[in-house]
TORFILO-145816 format. One record per atom (N, C-alpha, C): residue in one letter; x, y, z; residue number from 1. Coordinates in Angstrom, 2 decimals. Layout:
N
kelum residu = A | px = X | py = Y | pz = Z | num = NUM
...
This chain:
120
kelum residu = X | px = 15.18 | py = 35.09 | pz = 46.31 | num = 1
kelum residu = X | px = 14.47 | py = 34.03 | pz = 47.00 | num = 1
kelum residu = X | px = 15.37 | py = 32.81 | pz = 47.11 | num = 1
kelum residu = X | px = 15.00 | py = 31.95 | pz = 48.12 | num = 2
kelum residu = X | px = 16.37 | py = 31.00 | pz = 48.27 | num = 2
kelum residu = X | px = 15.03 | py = 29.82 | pz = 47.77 | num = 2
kelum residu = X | px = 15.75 | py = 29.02 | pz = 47.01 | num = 3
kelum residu = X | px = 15.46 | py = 27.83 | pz = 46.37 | num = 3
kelum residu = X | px = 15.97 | py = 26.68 | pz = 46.77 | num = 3
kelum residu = X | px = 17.40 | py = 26.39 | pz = 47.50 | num = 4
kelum residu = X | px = 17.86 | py = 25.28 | pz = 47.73 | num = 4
kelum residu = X | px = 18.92 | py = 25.40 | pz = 48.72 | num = 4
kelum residu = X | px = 18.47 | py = 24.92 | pz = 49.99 | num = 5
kelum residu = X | px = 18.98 | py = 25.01 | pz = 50.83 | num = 5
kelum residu = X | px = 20.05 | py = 23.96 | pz = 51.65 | num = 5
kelum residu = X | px = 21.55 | py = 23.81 | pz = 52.21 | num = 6
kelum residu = X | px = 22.16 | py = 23.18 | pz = 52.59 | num = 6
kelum residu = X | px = 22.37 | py = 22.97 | pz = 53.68 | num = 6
kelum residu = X | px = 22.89 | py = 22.02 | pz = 54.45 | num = 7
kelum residu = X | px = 22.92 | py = 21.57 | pz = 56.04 | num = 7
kelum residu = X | px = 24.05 | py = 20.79 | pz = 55.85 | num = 7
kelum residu = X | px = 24.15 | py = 20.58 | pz = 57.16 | num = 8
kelum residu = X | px = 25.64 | py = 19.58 | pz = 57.52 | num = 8
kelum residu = X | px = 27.57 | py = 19.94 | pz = 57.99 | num = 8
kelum residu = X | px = 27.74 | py = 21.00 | pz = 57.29 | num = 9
kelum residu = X | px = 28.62 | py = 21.30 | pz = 57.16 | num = 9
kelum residu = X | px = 29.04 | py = 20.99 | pz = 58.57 | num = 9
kelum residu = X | px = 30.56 | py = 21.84 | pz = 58.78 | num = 10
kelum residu = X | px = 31.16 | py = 21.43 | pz = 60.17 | num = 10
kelum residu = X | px = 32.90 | py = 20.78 | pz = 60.11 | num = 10
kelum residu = X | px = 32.87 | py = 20.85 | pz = 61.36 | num = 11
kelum residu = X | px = 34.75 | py = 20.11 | pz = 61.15 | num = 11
kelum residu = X | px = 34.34 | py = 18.60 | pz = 61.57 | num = 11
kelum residu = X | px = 35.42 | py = 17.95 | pz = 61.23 | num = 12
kelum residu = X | px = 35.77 | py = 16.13 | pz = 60.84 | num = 12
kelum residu = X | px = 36.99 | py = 15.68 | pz = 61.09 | num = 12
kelum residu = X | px = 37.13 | py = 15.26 | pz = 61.86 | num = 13
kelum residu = X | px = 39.00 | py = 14.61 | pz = 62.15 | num = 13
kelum residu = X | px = 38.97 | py = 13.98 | pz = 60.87 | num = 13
kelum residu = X | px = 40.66 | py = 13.90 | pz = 60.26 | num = 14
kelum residu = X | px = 40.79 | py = 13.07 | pz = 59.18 | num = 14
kelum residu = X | px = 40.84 | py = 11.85 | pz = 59.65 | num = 14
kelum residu = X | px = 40.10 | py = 10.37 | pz = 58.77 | num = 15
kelum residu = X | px = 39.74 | py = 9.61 | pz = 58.55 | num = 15
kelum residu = X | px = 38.54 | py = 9.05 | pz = 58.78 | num = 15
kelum residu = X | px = 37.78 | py = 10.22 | pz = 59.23 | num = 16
kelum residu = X | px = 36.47 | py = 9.80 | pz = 59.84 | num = 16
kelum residu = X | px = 35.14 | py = 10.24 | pz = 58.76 | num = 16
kelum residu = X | px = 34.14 | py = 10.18 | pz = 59.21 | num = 17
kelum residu = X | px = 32.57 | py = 10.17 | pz = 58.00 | num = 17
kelum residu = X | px = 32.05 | py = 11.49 | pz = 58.81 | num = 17
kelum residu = X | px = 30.75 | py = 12.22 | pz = 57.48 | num = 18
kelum residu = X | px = 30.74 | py = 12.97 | pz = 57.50 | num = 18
kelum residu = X | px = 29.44 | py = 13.17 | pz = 56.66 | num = 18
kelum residu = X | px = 28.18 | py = 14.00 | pz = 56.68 | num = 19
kelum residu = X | px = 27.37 | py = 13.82 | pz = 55.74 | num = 19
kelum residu = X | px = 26.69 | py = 15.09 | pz = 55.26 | num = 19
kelum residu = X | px = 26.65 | py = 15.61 | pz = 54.02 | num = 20
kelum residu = X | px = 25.77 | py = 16.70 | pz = 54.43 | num = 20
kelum residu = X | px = 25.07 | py = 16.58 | pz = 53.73 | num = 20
kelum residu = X | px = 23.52 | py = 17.52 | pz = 53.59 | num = 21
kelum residu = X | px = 22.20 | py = 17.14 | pz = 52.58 | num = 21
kelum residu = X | px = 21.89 | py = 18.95 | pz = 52.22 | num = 21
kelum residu = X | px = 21.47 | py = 18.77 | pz = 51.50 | num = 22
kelum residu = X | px = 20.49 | py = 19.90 | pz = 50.42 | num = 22
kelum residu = X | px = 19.00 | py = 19.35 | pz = 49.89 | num = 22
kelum residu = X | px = 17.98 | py = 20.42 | pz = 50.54 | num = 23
kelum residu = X | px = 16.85 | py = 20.20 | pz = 49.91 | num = 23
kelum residu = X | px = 16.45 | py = 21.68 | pz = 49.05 | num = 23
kelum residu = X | px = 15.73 | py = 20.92 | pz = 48.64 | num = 24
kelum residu = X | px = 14.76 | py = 21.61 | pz = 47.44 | num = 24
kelum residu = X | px = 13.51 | py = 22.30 | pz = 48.65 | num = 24
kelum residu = X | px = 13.05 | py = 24.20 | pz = 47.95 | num = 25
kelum residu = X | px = 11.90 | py = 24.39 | pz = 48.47 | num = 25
kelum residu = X | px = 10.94 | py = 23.90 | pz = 47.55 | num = 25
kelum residu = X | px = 9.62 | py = 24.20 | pz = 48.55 | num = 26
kelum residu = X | px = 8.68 | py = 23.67 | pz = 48.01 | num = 26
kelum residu = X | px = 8.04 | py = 23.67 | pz = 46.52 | num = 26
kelum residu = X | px = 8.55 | py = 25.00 | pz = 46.03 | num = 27
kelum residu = X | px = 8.21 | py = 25.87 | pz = 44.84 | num = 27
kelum residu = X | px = 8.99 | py = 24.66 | pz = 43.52 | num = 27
kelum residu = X | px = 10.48 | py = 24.17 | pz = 44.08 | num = 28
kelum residu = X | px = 11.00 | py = 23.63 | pz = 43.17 | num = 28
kelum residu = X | px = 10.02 | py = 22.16 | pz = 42.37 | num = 28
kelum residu = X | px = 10.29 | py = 21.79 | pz = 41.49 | num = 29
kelum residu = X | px = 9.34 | py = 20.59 | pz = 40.84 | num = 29
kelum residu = X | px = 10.56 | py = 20.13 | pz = 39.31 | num = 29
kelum residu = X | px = 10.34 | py = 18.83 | pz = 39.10 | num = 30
kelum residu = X | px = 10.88 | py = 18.40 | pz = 37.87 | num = 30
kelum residu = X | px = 12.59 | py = 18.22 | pz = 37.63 | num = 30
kelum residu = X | px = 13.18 | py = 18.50 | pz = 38.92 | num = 31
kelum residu = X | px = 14.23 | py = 18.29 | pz = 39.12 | num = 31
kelum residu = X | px = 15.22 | py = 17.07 | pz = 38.43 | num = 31
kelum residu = X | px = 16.41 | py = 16.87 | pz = 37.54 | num = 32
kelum residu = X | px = 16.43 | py = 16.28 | pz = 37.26 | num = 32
kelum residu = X | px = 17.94 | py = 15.81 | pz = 37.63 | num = 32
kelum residu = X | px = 18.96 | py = 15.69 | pz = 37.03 | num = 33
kelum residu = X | px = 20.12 | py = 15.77 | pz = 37.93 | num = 33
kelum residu = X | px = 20.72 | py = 16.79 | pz = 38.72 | num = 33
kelum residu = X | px = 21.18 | py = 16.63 | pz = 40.21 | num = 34
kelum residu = X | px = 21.32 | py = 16.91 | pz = 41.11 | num = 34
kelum residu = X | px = 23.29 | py = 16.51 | pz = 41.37 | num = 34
kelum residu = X | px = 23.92 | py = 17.10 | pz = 42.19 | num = 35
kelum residu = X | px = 25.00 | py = 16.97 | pz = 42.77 | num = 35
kelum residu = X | px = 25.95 | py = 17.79 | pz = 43.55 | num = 35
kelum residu = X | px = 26.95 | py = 17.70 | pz = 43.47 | num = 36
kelum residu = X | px = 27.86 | py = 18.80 | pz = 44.39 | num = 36
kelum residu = X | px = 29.10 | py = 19.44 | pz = 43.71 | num = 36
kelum residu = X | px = 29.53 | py = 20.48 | pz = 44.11 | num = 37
kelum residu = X | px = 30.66 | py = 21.31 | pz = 43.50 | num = 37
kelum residu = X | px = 31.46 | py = 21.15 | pz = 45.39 | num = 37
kelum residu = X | px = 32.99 | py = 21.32 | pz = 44.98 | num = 38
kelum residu = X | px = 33.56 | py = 22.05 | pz = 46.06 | num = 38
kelum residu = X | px = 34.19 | py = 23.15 | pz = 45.68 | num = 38
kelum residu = X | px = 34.76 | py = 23.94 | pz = 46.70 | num = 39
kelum residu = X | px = 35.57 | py = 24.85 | pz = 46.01 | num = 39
kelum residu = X | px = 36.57 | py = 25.23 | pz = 47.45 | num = 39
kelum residu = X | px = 38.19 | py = 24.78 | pz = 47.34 | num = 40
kelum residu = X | px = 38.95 | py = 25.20 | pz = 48.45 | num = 40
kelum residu = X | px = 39.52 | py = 26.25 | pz = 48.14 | num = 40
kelum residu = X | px = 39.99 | py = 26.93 | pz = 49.41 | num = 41
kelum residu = X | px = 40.40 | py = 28.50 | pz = 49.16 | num = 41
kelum residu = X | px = 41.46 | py = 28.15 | pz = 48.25 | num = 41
kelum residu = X | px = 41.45 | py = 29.29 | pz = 47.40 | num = 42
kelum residu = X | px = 42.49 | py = 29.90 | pz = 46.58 | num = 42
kelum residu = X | px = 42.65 | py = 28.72 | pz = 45.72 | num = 42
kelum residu = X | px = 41.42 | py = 28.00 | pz = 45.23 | num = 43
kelum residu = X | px = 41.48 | py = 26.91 | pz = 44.34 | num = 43
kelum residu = X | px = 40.30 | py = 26.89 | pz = 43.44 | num = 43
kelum residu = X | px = 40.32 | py = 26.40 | pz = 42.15 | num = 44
kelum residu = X | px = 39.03 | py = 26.19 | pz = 41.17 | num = 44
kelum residu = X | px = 38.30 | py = 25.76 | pz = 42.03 | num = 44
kelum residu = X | px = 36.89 | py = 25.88 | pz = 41.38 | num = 45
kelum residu = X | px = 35.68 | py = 25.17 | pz = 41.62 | num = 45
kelum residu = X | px = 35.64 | py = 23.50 | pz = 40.93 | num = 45
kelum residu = X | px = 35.78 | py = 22.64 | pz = 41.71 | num = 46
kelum residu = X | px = 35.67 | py = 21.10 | pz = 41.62 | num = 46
kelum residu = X | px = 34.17 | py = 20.05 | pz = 41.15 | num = 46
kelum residu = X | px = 33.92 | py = 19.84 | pz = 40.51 | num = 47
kelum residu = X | px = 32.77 | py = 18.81 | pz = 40.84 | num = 47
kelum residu = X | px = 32.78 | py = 17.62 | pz = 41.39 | num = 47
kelum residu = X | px = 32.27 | py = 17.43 | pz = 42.23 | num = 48
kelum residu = X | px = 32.46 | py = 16.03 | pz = 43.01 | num = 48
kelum residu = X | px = 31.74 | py = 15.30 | pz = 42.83 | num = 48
kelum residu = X | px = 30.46 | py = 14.97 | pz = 42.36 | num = 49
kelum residu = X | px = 30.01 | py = 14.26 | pz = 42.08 | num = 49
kelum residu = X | px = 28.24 | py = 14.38 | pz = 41.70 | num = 49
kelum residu = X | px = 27.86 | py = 13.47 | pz = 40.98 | num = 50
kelum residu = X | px = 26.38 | py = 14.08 | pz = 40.20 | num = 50
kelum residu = X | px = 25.15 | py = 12.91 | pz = 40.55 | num = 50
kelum residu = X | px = 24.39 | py = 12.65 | pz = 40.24 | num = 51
kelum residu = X | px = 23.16 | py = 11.71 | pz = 40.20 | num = 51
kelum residu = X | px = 22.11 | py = 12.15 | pz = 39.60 | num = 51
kelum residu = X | px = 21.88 | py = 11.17 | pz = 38.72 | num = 52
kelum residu = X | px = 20.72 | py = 11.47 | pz = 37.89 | num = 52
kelum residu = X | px = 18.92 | py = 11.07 | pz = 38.33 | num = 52
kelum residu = X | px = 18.43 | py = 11.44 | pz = 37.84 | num = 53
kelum residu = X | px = 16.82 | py = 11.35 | pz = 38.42 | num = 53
kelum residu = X | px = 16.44 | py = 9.47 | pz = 38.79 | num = 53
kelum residu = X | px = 16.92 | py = 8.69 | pz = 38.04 | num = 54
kelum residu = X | px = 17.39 | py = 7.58 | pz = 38.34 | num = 54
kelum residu = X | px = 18.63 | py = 6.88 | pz = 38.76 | num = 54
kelum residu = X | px = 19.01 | py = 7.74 | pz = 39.92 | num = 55
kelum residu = X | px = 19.78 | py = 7.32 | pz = 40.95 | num = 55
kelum residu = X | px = 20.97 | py = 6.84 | pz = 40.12 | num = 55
kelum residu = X | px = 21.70 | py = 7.39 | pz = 38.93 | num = 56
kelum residu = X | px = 23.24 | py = 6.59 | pz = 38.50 | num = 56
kelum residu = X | px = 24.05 | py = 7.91 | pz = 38.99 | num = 56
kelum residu = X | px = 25.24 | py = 7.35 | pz = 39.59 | num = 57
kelum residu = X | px = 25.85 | py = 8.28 | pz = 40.16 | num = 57
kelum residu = X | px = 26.94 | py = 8.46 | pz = 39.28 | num = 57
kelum residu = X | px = 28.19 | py = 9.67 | pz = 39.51 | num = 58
kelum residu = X | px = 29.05 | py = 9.66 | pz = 38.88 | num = 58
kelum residu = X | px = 30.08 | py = 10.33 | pz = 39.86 | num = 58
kelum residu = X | px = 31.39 | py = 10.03 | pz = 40.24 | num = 59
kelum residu = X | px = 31.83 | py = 10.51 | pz = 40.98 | num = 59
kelum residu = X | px = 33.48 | py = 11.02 | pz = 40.65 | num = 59
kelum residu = X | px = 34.18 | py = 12.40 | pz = 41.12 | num = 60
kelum residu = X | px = 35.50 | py = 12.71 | pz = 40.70 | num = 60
kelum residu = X | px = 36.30 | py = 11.70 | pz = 40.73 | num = 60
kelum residu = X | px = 37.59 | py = 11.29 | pz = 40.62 | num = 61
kelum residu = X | px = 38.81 | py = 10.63 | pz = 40.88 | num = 61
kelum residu = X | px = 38.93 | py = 10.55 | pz = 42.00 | num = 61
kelum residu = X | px = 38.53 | py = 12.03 | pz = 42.94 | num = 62
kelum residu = X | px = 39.34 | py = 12.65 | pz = 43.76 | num = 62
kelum residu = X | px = 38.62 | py = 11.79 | pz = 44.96 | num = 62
kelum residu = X | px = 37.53 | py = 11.52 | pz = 44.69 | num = 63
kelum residu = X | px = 36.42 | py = 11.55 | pz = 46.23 | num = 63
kelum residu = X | px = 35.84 | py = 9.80 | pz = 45.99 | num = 63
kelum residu = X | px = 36.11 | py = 9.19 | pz = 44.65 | num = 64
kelum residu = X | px = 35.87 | py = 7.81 | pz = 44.14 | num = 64
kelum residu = X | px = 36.28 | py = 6.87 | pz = 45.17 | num = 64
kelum residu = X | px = 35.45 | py = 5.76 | pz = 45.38 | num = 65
kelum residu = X | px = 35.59 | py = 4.87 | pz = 46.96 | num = 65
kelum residu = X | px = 35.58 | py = 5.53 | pz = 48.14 | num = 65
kelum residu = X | px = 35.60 | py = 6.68 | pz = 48.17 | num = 66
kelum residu = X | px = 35.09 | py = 6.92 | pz = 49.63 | num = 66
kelum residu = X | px = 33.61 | py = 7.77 | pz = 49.60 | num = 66
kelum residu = X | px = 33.31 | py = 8.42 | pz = 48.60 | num = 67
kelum residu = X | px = 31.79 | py = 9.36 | pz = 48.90 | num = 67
kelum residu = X | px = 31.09 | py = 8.54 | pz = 48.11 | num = 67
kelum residu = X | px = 29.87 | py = 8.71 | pz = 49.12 | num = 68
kelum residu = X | px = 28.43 | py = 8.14 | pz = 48.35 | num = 68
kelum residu = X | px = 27.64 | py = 9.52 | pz = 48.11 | num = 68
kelum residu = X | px = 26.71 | py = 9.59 | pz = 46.92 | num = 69
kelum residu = X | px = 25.67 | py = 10.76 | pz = 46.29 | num = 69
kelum residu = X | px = 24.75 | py = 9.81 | pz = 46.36 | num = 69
kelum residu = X | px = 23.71 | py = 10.33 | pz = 47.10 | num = 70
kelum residu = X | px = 21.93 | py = 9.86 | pz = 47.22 | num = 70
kelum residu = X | px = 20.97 | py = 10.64 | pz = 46.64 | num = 70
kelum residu = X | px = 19.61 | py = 10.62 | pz = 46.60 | num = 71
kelum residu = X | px = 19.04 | py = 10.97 | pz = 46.72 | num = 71
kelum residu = X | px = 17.25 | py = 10.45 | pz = 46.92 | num = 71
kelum residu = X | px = 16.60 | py = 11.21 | pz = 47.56 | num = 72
kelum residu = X | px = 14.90 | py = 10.84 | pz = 47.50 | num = 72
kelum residu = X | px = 14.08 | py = 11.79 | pz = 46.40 | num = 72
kelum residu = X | px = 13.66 | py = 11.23 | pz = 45.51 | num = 73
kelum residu = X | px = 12.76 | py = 11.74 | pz = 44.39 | num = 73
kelum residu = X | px = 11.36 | py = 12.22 | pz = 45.19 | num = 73
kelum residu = X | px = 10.88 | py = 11.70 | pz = 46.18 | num = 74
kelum residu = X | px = 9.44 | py = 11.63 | pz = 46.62 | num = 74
kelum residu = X | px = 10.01 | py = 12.97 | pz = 47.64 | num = 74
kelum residu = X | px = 11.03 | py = 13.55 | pz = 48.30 | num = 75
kelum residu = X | px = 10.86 | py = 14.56 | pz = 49.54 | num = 75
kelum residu = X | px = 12.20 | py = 15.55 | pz = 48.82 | num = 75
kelum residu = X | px = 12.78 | py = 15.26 | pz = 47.46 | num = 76
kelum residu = X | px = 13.48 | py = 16.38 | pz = 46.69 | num = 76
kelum residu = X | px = 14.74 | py = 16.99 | pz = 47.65 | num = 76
kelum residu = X | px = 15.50 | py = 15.76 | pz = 48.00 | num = 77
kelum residu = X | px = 16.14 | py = 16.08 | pz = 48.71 | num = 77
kelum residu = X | px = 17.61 | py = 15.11 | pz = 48.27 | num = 77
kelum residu = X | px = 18.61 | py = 15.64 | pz = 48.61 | num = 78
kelum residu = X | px = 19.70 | py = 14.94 | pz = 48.33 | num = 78
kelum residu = X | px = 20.76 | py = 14.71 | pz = 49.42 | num = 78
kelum residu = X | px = 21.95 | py = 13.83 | pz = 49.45 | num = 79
kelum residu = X | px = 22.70 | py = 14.02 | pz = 50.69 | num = 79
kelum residu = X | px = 24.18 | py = 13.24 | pz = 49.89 | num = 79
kelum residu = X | px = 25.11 | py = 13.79 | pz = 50.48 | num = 80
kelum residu = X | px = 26.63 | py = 13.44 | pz = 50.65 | num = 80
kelum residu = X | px = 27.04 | py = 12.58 | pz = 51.34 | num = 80
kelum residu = X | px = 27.56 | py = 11.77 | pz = 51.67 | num = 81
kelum residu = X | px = 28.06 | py = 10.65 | pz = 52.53 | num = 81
kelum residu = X | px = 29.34 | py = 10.79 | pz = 52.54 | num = 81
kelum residu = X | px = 30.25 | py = 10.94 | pz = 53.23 | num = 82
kelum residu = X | px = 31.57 | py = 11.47 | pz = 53.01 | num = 82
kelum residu = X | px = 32.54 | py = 9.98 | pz = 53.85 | num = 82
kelum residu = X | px = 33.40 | py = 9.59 | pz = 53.70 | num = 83
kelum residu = X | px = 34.00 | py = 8.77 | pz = 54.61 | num = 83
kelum residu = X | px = 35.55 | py = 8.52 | pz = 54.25 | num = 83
kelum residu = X | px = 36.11 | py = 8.43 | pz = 54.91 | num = 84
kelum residu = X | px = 37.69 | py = 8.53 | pz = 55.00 | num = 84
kelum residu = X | px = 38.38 | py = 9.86 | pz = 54.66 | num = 84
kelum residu = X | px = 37.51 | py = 10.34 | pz = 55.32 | num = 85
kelum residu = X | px = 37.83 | py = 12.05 | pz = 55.10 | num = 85
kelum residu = X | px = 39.61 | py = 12.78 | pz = 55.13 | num = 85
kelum residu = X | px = 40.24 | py = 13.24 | pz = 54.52 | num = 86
kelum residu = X | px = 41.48 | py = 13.84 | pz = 54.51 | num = 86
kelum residu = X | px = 41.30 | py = 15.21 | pz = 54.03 | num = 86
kelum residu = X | px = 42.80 | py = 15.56 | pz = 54.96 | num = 87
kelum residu = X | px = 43.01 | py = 17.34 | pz = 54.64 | num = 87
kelum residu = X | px = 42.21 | py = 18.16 | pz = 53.74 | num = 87
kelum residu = X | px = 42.62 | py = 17.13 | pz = 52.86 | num = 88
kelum residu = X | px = 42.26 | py = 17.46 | pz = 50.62 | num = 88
kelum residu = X | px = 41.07 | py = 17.66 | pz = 50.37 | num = 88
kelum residu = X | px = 39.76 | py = 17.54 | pz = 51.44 | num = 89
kelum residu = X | px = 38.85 | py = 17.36 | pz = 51.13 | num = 89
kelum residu = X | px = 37.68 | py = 18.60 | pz = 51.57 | num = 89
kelum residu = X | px = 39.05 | py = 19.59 | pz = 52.82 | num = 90
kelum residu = X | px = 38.41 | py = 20.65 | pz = 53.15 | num = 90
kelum residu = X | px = 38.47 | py = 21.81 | pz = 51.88 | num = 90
kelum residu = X | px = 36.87 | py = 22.02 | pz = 52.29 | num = 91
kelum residu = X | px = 36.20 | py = 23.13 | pz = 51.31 | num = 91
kelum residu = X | px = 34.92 | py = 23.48 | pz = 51.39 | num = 91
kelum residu = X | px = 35.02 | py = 24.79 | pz = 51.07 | num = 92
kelum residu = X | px = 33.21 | py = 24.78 | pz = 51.15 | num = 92
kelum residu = X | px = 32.02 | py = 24.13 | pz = 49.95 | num = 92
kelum residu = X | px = 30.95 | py = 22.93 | pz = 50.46 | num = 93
kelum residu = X | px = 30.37 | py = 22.35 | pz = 49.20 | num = 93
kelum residu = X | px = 29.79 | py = 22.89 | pz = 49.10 | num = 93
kelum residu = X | px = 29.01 | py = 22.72 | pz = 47.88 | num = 94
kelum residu = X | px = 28.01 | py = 23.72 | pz = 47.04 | num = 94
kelum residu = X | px = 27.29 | py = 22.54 | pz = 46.53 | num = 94
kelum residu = X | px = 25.81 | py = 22.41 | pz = 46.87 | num = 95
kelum residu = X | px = 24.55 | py = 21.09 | pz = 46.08 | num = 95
kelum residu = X | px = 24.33 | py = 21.85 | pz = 44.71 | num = 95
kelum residu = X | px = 23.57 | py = 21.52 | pz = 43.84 | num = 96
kelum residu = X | px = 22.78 | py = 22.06 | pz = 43.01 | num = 96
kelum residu = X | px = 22.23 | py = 21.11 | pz = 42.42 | num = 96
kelum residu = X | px = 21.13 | py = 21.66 | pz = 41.60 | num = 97
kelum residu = X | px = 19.92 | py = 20.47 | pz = 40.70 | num = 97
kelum residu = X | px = 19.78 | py = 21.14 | pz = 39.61 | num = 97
kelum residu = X | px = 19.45 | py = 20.62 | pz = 38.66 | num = 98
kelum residu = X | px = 18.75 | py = 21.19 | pz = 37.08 | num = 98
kelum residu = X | px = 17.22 | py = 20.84 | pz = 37.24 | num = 98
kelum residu = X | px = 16.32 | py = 22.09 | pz = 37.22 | num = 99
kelum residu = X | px = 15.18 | py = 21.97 | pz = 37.76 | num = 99
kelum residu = X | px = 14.25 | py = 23.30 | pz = 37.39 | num = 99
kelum residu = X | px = 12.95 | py = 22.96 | pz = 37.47 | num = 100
kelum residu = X | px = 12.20 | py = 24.80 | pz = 37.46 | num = 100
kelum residu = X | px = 11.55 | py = 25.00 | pz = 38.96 | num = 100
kelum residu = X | px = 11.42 | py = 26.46 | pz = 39.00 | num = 101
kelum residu = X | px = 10.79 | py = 26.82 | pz = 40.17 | num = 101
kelum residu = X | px = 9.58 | py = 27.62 | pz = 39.56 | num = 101
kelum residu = X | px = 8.64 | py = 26.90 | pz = 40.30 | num = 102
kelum residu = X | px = 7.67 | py = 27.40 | pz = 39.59 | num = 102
kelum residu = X | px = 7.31 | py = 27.18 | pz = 38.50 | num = 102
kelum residu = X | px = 6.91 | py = 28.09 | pz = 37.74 | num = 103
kelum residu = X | px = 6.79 | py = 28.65 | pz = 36.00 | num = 103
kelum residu = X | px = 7.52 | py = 29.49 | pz = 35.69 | num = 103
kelum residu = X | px = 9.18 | py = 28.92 | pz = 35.99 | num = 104
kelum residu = X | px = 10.07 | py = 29.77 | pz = 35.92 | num = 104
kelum residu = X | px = 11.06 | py = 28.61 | pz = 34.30 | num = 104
kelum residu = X | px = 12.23 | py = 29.11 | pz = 33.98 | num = 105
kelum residu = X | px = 12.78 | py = 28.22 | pz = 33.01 | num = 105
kelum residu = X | px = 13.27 | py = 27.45 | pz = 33.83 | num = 105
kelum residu = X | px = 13.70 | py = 26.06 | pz = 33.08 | num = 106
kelum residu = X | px = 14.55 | py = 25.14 | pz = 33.71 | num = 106
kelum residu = X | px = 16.36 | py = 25.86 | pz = 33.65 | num = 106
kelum residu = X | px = 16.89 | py = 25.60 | pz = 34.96 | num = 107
kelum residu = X | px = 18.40 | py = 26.29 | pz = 34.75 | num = 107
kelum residu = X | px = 18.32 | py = 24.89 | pz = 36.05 | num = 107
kelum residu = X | px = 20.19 | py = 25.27 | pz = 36.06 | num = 108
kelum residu = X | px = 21.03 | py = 25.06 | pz = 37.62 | num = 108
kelum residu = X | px = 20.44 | py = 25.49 | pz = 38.72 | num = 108
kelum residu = X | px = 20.08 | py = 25.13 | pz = 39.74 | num = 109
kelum residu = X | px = 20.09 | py = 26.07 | pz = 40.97 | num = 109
kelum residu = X | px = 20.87 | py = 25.36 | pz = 42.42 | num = 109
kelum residu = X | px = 20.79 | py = 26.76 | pz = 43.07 | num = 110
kelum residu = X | px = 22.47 | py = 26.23 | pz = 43.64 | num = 110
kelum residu = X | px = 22.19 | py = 26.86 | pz = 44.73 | num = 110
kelum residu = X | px = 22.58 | py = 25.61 | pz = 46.04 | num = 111
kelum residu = X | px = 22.97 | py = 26.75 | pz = 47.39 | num = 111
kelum residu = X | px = 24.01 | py = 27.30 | pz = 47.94 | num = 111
kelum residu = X | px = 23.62 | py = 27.73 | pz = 49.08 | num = 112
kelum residu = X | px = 24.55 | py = 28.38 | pz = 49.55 | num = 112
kelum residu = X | px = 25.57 | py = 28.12 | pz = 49.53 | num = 112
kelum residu = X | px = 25.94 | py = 26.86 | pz = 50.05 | num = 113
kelum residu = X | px = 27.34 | py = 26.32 | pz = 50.38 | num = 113
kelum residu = X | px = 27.54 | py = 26.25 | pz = 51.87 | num = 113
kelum residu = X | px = 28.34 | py = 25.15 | pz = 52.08 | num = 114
kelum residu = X | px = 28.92 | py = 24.60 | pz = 53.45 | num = 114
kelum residu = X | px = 29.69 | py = 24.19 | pz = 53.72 | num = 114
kelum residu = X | px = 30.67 | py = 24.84 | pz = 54.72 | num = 115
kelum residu = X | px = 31.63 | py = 24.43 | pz = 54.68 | num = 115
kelum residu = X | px = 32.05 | py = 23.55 | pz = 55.43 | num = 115
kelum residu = X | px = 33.25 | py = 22.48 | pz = 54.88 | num = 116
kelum residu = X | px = 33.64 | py = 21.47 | pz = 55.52 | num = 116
kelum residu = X | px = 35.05 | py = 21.26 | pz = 55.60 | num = 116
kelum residu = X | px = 35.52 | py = 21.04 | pz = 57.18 | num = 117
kelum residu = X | px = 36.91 | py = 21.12 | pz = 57.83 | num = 117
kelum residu = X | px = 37.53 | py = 19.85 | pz = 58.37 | num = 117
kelum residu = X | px = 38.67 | py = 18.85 | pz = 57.50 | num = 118
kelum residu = X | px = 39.01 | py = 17.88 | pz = 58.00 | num = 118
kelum residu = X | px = 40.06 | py = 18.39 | pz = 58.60 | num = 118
kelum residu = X | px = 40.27 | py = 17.90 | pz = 59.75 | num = 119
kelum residu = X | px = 41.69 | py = 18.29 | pz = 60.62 | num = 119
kelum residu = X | px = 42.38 | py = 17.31 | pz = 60.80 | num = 119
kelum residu = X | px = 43.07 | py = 17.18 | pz = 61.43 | num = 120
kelum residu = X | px = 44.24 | py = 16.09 | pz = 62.46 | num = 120
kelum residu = X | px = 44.73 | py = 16.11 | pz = 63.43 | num = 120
């Protein structure tokens, strides 16, 4: 069953903005921090950045002064703000939240992923 779904992805000339969002289905509830992974080919999996249920963000080295992490508590939804986009930054993202579905346990849950292409 898909639990958390992503949008946005797409190509981006380098230096330009870029946004993508992940929501929560309906089933999800109690969500508590939320954020993003990247992962470029033939490279580790990255964290880029996190936010907690009260909106404090935390962000890599890598993506620091240029990405903003949001989110809405009331529609369980989150979004990326991407800006001054470079090469370095293509990869496919990955959202996830710490959360239950249902009357299920609290874990990670994670979408699909989307991918994102800065060019020149």
């Amino acid at each position: 069953q898909v639990y958390v779904v992503e949008s946005g992805g797409g190509l981006v000339r380098a230096g330009g903005s870029h946004r993508l969002s992940c929501a929560a289905s309906g089933v999800m509830h109690s969500i508590n921090d939320m954020g993003w992974y990247r992962q470029a080919l033939g490279k580790q999996r990255e964290l880029v950045a996190t936010v907690t249920r009260d909106n404090i963000p935390n962000y890599a080295d890598s993506v620091k002064d240029r990405f903003i992490i949001s989110r809405d508590n009331a529609k369980n939804t989150m979004w990326l703000e991407m800006r001054s986009l470079k090469a370095a930054d293509t990869a496919v993202y990955y959202c996830f939240m710490n959360a239950i579905a249902g009357f299920g346990p609290r874990r990670d849950y994670w979408g699909q992923g989307t991918q994102v292409t800065v060019s020149s």
